[in-house]
N, CA, C and O atoms as CSV, one atom per row, in Angstrom:
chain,resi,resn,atom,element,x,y,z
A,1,UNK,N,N,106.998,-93.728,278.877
A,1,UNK,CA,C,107.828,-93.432,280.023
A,1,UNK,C,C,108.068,-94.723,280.790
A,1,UNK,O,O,107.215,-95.585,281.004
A,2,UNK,N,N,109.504,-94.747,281.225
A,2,UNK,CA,C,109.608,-96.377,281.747
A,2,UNK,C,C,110.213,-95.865,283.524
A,2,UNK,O,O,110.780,-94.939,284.104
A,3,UNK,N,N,109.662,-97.086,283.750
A,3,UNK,CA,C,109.851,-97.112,285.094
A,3,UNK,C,C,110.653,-96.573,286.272
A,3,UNK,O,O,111.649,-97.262,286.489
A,4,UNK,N,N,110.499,-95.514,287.110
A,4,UNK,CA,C,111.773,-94.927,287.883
A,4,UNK,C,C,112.706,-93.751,286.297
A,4,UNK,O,O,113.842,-93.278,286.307
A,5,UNK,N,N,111.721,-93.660,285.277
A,5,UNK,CA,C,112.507,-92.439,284.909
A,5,UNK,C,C,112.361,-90.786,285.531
A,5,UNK,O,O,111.492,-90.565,286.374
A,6,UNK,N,N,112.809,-90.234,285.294
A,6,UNK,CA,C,113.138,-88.774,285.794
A,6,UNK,C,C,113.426,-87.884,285.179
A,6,UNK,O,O,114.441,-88.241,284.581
A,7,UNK,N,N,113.091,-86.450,284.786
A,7,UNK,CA,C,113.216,-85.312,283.945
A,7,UNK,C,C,114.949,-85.098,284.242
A,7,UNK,O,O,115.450,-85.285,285.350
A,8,UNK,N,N,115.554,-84.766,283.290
A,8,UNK,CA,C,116.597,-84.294,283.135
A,8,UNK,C,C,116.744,-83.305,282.415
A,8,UNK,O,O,115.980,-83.471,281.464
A,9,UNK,N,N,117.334,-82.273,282.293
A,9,UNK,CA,C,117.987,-81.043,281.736
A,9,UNK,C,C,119.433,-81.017,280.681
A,9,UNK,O,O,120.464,-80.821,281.325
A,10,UNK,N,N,119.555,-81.120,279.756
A,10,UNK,CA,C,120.832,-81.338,278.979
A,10,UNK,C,C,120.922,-80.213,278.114
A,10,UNK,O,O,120.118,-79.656,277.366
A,11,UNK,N,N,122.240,-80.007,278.445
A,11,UNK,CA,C,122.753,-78.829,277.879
A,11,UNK,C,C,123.647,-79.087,276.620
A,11,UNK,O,O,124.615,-79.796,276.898
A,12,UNK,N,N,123.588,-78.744,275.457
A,12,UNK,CA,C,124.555,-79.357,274.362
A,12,UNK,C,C,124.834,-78.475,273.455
A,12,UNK,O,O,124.464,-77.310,273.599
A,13,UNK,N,N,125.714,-78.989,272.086
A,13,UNK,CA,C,126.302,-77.874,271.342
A,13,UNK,C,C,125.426,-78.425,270.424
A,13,UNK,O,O,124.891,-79.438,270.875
A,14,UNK,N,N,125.207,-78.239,269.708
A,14,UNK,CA,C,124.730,-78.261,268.309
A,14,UNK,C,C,125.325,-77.680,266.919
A,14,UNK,O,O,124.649,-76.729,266.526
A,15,UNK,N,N,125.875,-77.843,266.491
A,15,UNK,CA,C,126.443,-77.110,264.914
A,15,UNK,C,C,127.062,-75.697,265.629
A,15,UNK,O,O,126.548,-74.651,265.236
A,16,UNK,N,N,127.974,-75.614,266.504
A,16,UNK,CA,C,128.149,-74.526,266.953
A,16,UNK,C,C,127.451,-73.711,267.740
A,16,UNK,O,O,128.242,-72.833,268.086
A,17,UNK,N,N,126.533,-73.539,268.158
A,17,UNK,CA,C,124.942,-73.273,269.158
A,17,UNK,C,C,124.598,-74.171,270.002
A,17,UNK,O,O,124.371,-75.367,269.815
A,18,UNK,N,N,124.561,-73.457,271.089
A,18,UNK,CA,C,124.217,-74.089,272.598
A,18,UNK,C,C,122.554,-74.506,272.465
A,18,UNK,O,O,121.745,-74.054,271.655
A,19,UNK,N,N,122.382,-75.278,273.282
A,19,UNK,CA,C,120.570,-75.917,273.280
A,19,UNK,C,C,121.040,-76.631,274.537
A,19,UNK,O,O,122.071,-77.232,274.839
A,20,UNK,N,N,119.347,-76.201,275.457
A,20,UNK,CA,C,119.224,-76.832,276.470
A,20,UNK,C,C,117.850,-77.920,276.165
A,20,UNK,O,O,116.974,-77.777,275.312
A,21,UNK,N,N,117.933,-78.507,276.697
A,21,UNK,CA,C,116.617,-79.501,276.086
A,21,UNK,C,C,116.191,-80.224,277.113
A,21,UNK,O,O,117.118,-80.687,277.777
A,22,UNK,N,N,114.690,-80.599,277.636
A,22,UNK,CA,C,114.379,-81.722,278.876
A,22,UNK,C,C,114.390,-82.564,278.320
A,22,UNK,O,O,114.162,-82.323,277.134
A,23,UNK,N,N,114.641,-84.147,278.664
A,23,UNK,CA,C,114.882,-85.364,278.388
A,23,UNK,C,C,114.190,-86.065,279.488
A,23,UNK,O,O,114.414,-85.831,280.676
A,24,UNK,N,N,113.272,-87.003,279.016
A,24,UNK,CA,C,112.924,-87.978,279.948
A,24,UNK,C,C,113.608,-89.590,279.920
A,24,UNK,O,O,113.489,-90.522,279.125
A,25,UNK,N,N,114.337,-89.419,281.133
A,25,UNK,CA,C,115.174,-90.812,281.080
A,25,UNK,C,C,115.428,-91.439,282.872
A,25,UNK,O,O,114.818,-91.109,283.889
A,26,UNK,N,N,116.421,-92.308,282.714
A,26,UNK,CA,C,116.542,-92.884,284.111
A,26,UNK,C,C,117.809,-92.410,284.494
A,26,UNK,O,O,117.810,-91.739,285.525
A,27,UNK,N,N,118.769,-92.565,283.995
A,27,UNK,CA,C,119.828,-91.965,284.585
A,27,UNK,C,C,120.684,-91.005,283.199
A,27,UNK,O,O,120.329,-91.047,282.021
A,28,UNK,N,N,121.600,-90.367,283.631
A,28,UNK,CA,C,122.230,-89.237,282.489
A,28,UNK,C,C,123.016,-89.895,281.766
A,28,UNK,O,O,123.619,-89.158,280.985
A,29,UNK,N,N,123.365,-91.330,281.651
A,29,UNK,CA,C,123.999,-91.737,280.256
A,29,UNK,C,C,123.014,-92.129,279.361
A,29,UNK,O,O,123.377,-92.345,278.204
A,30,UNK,N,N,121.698,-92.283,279.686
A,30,UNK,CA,C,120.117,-92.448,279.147
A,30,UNK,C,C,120.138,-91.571,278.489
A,30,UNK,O,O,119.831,-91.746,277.309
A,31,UNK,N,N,120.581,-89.969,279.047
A,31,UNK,CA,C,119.917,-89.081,278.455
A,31,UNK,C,C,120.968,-88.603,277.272
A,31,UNK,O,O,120.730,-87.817,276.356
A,32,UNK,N,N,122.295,-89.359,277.578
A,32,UNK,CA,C,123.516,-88.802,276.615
A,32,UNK,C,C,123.089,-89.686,275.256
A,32,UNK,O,O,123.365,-89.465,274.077
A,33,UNK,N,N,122.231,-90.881,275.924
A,33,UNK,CA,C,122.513,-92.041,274.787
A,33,UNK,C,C,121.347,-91.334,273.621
A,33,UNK,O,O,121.486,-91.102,272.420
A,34,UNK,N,N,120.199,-91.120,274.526
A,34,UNK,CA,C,119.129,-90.493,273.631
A,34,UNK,C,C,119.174,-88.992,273.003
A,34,UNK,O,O,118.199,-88.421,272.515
A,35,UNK,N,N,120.327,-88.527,273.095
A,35,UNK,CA,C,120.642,-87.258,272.738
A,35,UNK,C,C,121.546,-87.688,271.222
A,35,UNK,O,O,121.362,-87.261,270.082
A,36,UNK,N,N,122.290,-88.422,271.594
A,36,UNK,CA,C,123.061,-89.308,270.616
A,36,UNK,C,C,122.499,-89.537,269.512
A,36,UNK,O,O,123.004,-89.211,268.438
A,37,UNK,N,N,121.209,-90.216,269.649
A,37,UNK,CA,C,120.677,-91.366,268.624
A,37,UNK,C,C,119.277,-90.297,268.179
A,37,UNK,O,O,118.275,-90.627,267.545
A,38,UNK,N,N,119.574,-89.125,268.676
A,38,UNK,CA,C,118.197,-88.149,267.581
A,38,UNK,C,C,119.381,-87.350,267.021
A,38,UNK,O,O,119.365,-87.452,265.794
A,39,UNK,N,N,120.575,-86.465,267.524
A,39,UNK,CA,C,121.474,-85.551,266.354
A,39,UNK,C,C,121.967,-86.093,265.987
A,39,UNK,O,O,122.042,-85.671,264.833
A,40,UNK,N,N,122.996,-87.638,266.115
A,40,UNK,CA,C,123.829,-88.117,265.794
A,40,UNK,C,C,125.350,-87.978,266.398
A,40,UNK,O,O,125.559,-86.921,266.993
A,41,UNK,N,N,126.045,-88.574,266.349
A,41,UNK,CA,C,127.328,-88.492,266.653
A,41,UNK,C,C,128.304,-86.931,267.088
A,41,UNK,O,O,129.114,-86.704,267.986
A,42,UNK,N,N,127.737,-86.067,265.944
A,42,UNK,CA,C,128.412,-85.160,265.910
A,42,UNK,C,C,128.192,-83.576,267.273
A,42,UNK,O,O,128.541,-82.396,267.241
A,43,UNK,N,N,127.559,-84.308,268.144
A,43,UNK,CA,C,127.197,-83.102,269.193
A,43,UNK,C,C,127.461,-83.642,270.156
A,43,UNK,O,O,127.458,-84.844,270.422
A,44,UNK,N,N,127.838,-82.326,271.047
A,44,UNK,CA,C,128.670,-81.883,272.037
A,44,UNK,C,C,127.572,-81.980,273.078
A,44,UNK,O,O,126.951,-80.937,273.282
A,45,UNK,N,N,127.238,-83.015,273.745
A,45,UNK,CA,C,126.870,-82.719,275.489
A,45,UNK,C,C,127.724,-82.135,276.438
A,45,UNK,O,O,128.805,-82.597,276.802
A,46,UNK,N,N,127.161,-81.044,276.842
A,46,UNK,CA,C,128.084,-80.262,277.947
A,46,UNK,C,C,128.075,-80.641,279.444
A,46,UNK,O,O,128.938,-80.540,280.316
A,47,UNK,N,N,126.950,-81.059,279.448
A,47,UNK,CA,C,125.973,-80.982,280.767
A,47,UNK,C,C,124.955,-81.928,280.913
A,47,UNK,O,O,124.528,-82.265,279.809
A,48,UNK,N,N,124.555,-82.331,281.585
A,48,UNK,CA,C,123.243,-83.306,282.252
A,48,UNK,C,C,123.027,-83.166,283.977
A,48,UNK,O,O,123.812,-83.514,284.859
A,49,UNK,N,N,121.836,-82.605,284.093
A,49,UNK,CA,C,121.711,-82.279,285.053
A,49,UNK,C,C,119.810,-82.694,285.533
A,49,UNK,O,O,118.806,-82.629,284.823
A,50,UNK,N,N,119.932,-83.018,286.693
A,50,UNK,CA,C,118.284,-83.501,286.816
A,50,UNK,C,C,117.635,-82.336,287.501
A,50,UNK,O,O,118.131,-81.597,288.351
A,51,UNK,N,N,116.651,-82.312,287.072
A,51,UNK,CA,C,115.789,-81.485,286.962
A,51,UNK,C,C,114.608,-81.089,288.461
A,51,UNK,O,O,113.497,-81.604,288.328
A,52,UNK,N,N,114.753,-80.496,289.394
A,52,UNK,CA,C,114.350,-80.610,290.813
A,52,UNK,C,C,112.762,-79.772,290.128
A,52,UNK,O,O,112.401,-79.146,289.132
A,53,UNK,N,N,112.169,-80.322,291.535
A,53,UNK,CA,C,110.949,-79.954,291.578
A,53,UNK,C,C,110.659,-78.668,292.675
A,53,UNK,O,O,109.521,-78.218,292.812
């Protein structure tokens, strides 16, 4: 976990199927980038939203 990160909430498509997933990152293109680089190219982020306590 790196410095000043923060739970986030991302909502995405997957192969046609919705998935919400927590992501630990710093800001929501963090969490688009790391959403990116585990399904690959081919999925749909809908949403990024941080996660309140």
């Amino acid at each position: 976990m790196r410095c000043g990160a923060k739970c986030f909430v991302a909502e995405m498509e997957v192969d046609g199927q919705k998935q919400v997933r927590p992501v630990t990152a710093r800001t929501p293109a963090d969490v688009r980038k790391t959403i990116r680089l585990e399904y690959g190219t081919g999925v749909t982020v809908l949403s990024v939203k941080e996660k309140r306590k």
